[in-house]
C-alpha positions in Angstrom: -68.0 -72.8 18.6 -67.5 -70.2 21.1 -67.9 -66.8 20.5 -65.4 -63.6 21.1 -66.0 -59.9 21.7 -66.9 -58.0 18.4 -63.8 -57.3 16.2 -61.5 -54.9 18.1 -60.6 -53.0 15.0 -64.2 -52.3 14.5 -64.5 -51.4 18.1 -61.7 -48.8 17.7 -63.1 -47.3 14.4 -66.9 -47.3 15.7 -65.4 -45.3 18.7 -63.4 -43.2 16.4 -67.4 -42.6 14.7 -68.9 -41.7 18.2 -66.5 -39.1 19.5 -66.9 -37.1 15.7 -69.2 -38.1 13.9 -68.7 -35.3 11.1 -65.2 -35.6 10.8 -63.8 -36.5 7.5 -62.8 -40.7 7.7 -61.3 -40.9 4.3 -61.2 -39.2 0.9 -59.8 -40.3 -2.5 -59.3 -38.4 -5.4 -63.2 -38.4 -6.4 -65.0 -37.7 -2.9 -64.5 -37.3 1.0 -67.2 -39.4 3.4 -67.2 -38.8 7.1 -66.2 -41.4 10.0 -70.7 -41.5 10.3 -71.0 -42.1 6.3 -68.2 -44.7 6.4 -69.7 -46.9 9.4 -73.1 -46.5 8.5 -71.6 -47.6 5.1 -69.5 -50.6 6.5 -72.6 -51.7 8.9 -75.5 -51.9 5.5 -72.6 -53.7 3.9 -72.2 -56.7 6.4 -75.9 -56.8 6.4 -75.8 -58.0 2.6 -72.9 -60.1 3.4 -74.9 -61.7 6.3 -78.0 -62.0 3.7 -75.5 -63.9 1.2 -75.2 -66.1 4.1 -71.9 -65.0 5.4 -71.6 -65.8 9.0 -69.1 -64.8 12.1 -65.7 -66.8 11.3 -66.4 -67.2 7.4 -63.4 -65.9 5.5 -64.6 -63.3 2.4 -62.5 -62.1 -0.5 -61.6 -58.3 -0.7 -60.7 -57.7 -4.2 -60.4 -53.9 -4.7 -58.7 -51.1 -6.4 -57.1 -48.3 -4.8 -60.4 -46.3 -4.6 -62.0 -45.4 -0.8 -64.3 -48.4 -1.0 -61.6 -50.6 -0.5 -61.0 -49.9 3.3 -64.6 -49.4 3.5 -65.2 -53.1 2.4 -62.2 -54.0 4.4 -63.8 -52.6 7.6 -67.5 -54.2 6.4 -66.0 -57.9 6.9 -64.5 -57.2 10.1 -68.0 -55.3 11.0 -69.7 -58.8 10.0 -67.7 -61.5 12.2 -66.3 -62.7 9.2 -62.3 -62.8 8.1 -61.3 -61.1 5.3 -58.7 -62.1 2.5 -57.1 -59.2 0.4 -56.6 -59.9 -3.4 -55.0 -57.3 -5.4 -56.5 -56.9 -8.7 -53.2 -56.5 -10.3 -52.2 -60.9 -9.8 -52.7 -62.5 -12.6 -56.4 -64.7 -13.0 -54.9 -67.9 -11.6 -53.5 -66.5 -8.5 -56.7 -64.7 -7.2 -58.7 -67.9 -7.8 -55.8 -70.0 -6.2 -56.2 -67.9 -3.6 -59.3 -67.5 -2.8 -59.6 -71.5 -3.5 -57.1 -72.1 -1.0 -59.0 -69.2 1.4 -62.2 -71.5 0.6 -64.4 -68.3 0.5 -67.4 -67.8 1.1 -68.4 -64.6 -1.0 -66.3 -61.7 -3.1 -66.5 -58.2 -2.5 -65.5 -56.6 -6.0 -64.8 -52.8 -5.5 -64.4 -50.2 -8.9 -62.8 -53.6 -10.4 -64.2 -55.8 -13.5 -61.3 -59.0 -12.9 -62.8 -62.1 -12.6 -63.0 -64.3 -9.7 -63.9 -67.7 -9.6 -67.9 -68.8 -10.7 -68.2 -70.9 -8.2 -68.0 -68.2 -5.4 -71.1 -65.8 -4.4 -69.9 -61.9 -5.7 -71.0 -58.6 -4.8 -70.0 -55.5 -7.0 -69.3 -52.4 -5.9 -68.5 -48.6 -7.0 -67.1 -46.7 -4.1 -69.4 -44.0 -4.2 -72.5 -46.3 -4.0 -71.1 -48.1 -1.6 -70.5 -45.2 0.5 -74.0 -43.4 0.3 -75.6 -46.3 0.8 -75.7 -46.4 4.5 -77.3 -47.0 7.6 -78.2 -44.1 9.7 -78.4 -46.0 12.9 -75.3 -48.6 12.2 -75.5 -51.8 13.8 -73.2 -53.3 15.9 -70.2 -55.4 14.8 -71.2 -58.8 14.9 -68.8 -61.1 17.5 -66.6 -63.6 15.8 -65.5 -67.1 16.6 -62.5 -67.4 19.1 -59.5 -66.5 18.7 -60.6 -64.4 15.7 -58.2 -64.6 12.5 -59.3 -60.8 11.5 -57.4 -61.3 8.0 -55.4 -63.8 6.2 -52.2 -62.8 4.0 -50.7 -65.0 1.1 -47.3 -64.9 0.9 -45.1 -66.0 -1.9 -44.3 -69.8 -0.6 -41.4 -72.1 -1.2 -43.0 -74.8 -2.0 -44.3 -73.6 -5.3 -47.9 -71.9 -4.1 -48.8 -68.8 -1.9 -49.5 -69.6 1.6 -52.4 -67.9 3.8 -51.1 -66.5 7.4 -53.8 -65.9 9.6 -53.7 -63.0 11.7 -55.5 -62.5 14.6 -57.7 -59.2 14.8 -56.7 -58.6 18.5 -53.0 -58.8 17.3 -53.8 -56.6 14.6 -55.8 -53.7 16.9 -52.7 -54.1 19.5 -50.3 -53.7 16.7 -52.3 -50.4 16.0 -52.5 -49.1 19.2 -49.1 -49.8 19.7 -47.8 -48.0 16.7 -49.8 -45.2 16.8 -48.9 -44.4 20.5 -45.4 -44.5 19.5 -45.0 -42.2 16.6 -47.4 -39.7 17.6 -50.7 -39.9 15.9 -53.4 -37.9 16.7 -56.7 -36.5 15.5 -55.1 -34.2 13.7 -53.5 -36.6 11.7 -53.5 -37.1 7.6 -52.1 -40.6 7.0 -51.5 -40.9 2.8 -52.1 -44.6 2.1 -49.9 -46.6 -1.1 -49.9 -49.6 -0.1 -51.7 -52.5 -2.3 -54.8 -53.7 -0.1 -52.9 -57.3 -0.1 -49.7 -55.9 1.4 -49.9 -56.3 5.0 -49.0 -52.5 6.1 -52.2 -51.8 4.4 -53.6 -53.2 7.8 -51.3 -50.1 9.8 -52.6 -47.2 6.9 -56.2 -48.0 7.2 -56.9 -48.8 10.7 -53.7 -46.6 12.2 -55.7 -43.1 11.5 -59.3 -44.6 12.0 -58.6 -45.9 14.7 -57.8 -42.0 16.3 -60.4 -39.9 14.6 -57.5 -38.9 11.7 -58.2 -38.6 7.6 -57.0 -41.5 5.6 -56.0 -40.6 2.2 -56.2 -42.8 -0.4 -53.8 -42.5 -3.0 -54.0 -43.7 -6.3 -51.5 -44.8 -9.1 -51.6 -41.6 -11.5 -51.4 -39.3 -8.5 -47.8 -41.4 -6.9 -46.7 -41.8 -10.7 -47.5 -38.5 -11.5 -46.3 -36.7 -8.7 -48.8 -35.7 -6.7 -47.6 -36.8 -3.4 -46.1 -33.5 -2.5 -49.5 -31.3 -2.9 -51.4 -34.3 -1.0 -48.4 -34.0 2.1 -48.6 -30.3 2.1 -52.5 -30.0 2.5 -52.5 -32.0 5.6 -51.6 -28.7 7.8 -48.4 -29.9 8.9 -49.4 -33.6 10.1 -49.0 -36.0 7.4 -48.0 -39.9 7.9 -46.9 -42.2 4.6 -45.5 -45.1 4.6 -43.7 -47.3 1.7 -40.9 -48.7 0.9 -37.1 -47.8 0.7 -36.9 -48.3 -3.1 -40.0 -46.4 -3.6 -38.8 -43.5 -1.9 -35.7 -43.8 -3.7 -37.6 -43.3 -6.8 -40.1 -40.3 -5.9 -36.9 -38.2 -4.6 -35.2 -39.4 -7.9 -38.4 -37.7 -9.6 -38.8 -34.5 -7.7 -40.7 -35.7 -4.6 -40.4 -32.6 -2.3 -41.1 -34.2 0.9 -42.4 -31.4 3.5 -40.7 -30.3 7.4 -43.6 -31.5 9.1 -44.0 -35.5 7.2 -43.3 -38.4 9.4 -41.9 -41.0 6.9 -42.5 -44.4 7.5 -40.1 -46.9 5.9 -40.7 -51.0 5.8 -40.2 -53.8 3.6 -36.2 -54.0 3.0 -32.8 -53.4 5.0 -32.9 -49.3 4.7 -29.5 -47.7 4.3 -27.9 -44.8 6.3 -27.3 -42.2 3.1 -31.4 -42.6 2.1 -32.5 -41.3 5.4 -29.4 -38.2 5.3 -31.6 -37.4 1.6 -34.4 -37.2 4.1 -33.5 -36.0 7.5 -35.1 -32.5 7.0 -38.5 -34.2 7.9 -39.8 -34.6 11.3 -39.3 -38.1 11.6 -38.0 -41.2 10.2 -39.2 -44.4 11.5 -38.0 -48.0 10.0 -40.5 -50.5 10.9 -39.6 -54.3 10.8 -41.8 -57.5 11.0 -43.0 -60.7 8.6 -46.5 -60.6 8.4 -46.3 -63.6 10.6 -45.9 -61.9 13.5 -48.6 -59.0 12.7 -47.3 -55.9 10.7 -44.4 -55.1 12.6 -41.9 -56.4 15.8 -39.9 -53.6 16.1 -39.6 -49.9 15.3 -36.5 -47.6 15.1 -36.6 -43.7 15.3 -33.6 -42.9 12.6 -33.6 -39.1 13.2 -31.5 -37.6 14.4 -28.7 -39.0 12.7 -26.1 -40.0 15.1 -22.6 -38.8 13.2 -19.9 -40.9 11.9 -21.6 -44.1 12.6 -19.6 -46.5 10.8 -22.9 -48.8 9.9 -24.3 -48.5 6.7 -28.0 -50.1 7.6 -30.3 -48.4 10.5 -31.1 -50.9 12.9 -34.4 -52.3 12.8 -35.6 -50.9 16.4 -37.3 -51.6 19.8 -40.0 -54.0 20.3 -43.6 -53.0 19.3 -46.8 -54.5 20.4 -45.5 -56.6 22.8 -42.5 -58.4 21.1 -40.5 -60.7 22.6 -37.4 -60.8 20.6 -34.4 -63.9 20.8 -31.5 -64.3 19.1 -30.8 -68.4 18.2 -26.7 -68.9 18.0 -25.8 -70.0 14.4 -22.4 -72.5 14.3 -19.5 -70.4 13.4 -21.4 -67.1 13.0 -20.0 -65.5 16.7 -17.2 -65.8 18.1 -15.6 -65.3 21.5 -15.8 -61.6 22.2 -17.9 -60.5 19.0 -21.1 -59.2 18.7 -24.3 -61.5 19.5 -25.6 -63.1 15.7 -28.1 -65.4 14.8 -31.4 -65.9 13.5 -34.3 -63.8 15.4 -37.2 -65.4 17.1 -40.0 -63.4 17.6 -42.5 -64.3 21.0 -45.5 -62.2 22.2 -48.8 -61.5 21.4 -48.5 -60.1 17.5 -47.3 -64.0 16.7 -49.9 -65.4 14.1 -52.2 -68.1 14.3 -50.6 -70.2 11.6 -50.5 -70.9 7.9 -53.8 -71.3 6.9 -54.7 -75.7 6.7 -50.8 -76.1 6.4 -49.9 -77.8 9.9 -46.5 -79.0 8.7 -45.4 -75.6 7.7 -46.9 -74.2 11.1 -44.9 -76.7 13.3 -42.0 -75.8 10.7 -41.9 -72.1 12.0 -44.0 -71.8 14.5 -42.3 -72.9 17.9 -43.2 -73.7 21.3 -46.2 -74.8 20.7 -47.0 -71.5 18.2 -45.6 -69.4 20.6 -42.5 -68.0 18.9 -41.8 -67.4 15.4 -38.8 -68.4 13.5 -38.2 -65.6 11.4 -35.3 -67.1 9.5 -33.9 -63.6 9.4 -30.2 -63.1 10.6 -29.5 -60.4 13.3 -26.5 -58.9 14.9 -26.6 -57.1 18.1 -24.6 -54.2 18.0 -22.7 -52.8 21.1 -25.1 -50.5 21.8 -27.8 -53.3 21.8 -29.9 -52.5 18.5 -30.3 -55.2 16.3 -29.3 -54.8 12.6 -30.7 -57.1 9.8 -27.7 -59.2 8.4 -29.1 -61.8 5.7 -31.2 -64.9 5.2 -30.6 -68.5 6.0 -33.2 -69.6 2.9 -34.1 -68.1 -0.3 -36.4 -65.3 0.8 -35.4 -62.3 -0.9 -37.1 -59.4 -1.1 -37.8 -57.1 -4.4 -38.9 -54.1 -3.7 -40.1 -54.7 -1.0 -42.0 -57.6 -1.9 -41.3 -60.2 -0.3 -40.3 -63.6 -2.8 -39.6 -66.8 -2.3 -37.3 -68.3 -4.9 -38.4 -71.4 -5.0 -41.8 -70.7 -6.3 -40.3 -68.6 -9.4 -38.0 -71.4 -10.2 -40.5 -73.8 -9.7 -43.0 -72.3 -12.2 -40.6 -71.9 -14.6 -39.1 -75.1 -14.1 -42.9 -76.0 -14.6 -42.5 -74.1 -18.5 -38.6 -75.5 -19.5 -38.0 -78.7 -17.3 -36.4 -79.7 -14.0 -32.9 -79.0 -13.9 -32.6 -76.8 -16.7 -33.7 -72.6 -14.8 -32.4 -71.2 -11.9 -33.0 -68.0 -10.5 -31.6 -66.1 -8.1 -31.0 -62.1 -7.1 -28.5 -59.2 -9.1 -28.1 -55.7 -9.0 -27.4 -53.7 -11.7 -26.3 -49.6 -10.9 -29.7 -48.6 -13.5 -31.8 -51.4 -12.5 -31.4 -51.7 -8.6 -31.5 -55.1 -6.9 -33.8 -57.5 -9.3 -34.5 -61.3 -10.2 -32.2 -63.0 -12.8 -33.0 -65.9 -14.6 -31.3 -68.5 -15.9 -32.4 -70.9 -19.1 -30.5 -74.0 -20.5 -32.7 -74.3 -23.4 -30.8 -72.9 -26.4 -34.9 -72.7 -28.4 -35.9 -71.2 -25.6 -38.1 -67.5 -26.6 -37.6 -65.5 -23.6 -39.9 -62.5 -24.6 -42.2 -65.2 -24.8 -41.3 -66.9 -21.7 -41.9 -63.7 -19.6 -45.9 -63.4 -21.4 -46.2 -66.4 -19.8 -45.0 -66.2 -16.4 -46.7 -63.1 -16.1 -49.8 -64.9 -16.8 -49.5 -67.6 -13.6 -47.4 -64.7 -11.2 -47.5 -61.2 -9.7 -45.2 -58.9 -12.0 -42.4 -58.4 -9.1 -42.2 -62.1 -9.3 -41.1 -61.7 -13.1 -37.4 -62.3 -13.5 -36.5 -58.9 -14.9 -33.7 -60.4 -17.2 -33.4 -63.6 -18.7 -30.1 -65.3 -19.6 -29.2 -68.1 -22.1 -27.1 -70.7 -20.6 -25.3 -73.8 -21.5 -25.9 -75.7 -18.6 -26.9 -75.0 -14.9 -24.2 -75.9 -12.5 -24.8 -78.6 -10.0 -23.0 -79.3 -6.5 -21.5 -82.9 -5.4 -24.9 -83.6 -4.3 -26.4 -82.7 -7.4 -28.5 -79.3 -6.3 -28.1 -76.3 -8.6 -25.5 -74.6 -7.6 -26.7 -70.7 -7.8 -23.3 -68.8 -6.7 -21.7 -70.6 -9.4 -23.8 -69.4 -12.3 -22.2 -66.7 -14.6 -23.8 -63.9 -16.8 -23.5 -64.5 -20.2 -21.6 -61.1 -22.1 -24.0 -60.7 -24.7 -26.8 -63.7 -24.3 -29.1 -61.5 -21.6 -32.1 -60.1 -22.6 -32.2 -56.2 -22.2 -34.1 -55.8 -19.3 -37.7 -54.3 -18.7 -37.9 -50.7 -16.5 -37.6 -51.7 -12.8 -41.7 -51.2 -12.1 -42.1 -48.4 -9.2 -46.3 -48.6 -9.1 -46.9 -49.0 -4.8 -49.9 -51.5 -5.6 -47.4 -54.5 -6.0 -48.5 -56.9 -3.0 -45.5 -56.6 -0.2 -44.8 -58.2 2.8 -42.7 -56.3 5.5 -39.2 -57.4 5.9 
C-alpha cells in the first residue's frame, strides 16, 4: 500500500493557517476561532483518532449538527489520512447505521448531537466549543493517505432500494475548490454563509472554498435561516458575502422577506433554475448556477446568469462552462435530434473531478462509469443551444430531484412496496401551485392508514424522501409487459390525503443536479 502526499485540502487550509494565523476561520452563532485555533484543533483531533487506532485510508463517520465543530471534525479526518463519511443527524436510526455499515467504519465522530450510532463502532463525543479549545499549539502535520486518496464518500439515494457510497477523491475535491474559487472571485476578504447539511455534497465547496483562501466561514444554523436571519449575517460581511443553496430554498426566503444585499454573490445548485428567479435577484452582484452529480466532484460546470441577456426566449439558465477540468460529451439519443436541430442527448462527463466509484459496488461502477472509469454517464439529458451552452432537458431514469435532493424512485417505492406488497404503490413526481414540485404516492390497499404509513416511512427514510401526499387507489395500472405504468395513474378527487407543509429546513441531505 503505497502512500500519497498529505491530503491537499488540508494542505490548502494549513497554508491558509500560516499566512494569518489570527484571522477569524469560522464562527457560528455561539463563538468565532481563528484559522490557528481551528488547525491546532483539527491536528489534537486526528491524534485521538490515530490513538483509537484509525489509520491513513480508514473511512470515519462525521455525524454532526450544524454547529462550527462540524467542519472542524470534517477537516480532523482529512488531517488524519483517513476518509471521512458525512451522516446527517436528521436520517432516521436505520439509515445512519446502514450507512456507516455499508461505509464499514472504523470510529464516529459525534459533534453537539445525542443520535445513536451503531454499538459496534468505536465513538468519540464532541461539543464544539471543547473541541475547539482543545488544541495543539504546534499542530502536526497531515498524515499522507493511501493512493489515490478517496477524501470523502457520499450516499446517494440508490435505485436499487439502499443508499450507495461515491468515493471522491481528495485531489478532485481540492481542484474542484481551486477551480471554483478562482472563478467567482473569492478572496481573503471573503464571508461564505454555509446551509448546507454536512452530508450534501456542496458542503465540501462551503467549508473548504473560504478556508482554503484565508476567508470566514459562517455557519448557519436552522433558527437563524427559519427565522430570518440571513440578511443581518449577509450585511455584516462588509460587502463580500458568498451563499449557496438551492433554487426552492431561495424561493422560499424571498417569499418570507429575505432582503438579499448589492454586494452577495448567490450561488445556486441542485435543480434546473428558471429565468424569472434570477430577474427576483438580479440586483445582487452575481448569480452563478453550478451543475454536477456528486459523481463527478461538486460541480462540472458553472454559468454566470447576470447580466440577464433580454428577451431570451428560454425559460431555464443554462448550466455553464466547464469547471475543474471537465470534459463534457453529448451521447446522441434515437429520435431525440434531428437533421438541422440543436445537438441532444445524454451528457458524459471526462476529466479529473470523475469519482473513483461506488463504494464495493463494481457492477454499478462499470454501469456508469465508462472507459475504464474515465467518463461518467450522467443520465442527464442536454441540449446545445445555438450559442453553444448547454441547458438541462430531463432524465432518461427515475432520478428526480426534490428540493434539491436528489431521489431515486425506486428506493421510495421499494420500501413501501416493502410495507403494502409488490404491485400494489407507485410513486412518482406532482406539482401543486401551494405545494411546489413534490412526491405522490400511490396505495391499492383500500385498509390501508396513510397517516400511519407516513410514521413509518419516516422511520426507515430521510423526510424529503416522504411522499408528501398519499392517494387511495383501486388498482395500479400495468403496461403489456406487466411494469407499472406511472403516466397512467390518476389522482383520486377526494381520496388524497391533505398534504403536510412542503419542509424548507437547508439540512436535508442534497446532491447537486
Amino acid at each position: 500500500m503505497s502512500l500519497d502526499e498529505p491530503d491537499p485540502l488540508a494542505t490548502l487550509v494549513l497554508k491558509s493557517a500560516h499566512d494569518a494565523p489570527e484571522r477569524t476561520a469560522v464562527r457560528d452563532s455561539d463563538g468565532v476561532w481563528s484559522y490557528a485555533e481551528l488547525v491546532g484543533a483539527a491536528s489534537a483531533l486526528a491524534r485521538r483518532l490515530a490513538v483509537l487506532g484509525v489509520v491513513p485510508g480508514d473511512r470515519v463517520g462525521v455525524l454532526a449538527s450544524r454547529r462550527a465543530g462540524g467542519p472542524v471534525a470534517i477537516l480532523a479526518v482529512l488531517w488524519s489520512g483517513a476518509t471521512y463519511i458525512p451522516i446527517d443527524p436528521n436520517w432516521p436510526a436505520p439509515r445512519r447505521a446502514a450507512v456507516l455499515r455499508e461505509a464499514q467504519a472504523r470510529a464516529v465522530l459525534a459533534v453537539d448531537t445525542e443520535q445513536d450510532t451503531p454499538d459496534g463502532v468505536p465513538r468519540l463525543d464532541l461539543a464544539t466549543p471543547e473541541l475547539l479549545q482543545a488544541g495543539e499549539t504546534t499542530p502536526s502535520a497531515p498524515r499522507p493517505r493511501p493512493h489515490p486518496g478517496a477524501a470523502y464518500v457520499i450516499f446517494t439515494s440508490g435505485s436499487t432500494g439502499a443508499p450507495k457510497g461515491v468515493e471522491v477523491r481528495s485531489a478532485a475535491a481540492a481542484g474542484l475548490v481551486s477551480s471554483v474559487v478562482s472563478l467567482i472571485g473569492m478572496g481573503r476578504d471573503s464571508v461564505f454563509i454555509a446551509l448546507s447539511s454536512f452530508a450534501f455534497d456542496v458542503s465540501v465547496f462551503e467549508i473548504f472554498g473560504p478556508w482554503s483562501v484565508g476567508g470566514e466561514l459562517v455557519i448557519a444554523n436552522e433558527l437563524q435561516i427559519l427565522g430570518n436571519q440571513l440578511g443581518t449575517l449577509l450585511e455584516k460581511s462588509g460587502g463580500h458575502a458568498f451563499m449557496q443553496t438551492t433554487p426552492t430554498v431561495v424561493e422560499h426566503l424571498l417569499r418570507n422577506g429575505l432582503d438579499l444585499p448589492e454586494g452577495t454573490v448567490l450561488l445556486l445548485a441542485g435543480e434546473r433554475l428558471r429565468r424569472s428567479l434570477v430577474a427576483q435577484v438580479a440586483h445582487v452582484k452575481q448569480v452563478w448556477n453550478l451543475y454536477g452529480p456528486t459523481e463527478t466532484t461538486i460541480y462540472a460546470t458553472a454559468h454566470a446568469c447576470l447580466p440577464l441577456t433580454p428577451d431570451d426566449p428560454e425559460a431555464d439558465m443554462p448550466i455553464g462552462a466547464p469547471v475543474n477540468g471537465a470534459v463534457l460529451d453529448i451521447r446522441p439519443l434515437p429520435g431525440t435530434t434531428a437533421p438541422g436541430e440543436t445537438e441532444t442527448g445524454e451528457l458524459l462527463i471526462g476529466g479529473t473531478g470523475v469519482a473513483l466509484g461506488y463504494l464495493d459496488r463494481p457492477d454499478l461502477t462499470a454501469e456508469r462509469f465508462l472507459d475504464g472509469g474515465s467518463r461518467y454517464a450522467t443520465g442527464d439529458v442536454v441540449r446545445r443551444r445555438a450559442n453553444g451552452l448547454l441547458v438541462h432537458a430531463g432524465r432518461l431514469d427515475r432520478q428526480v430531484k426534490i428540493r434539491g435532493n436528489r431521489v431515486e424512485l425506486d428506493e421510495v417505492e421499494g420500501t413501501l412496496a416493502d410495507m403494502i406488497g409488490h404491485g400494489r404503490v407507485a410513486v412518482r413526481v406532482d406539482a401543486h401551485s401551494a405545494v411546489g414540485e413534490h412526491l405522490a404516492a400511490f396505495i391499492a390497499d383500500p385498509h390501508c392508514d396513510v397517516l400511519q404509513l407516513r410514521r413509518r416511512l419516516a422511520a426507515r427514510l430521510p423526510a424529503y424522501m416522504v411522499p408528501t401526499r398519499m392517494y387511495r387507489v383501486a388498482a395500479i395500472p400495468t403496461t403489456s409487459s406487466g411494469k407499472t405504468d406511472h403516466r397512467a395513474l390518476r389522482t383520486p378527487g377526494s381520496d388524497g390525503v391533505a398534504p403536510e407543509p412542503v419542509a424548507t429546513a437547508v439540512h436535508e441531505e442534497a446532491d447537486t443536479q
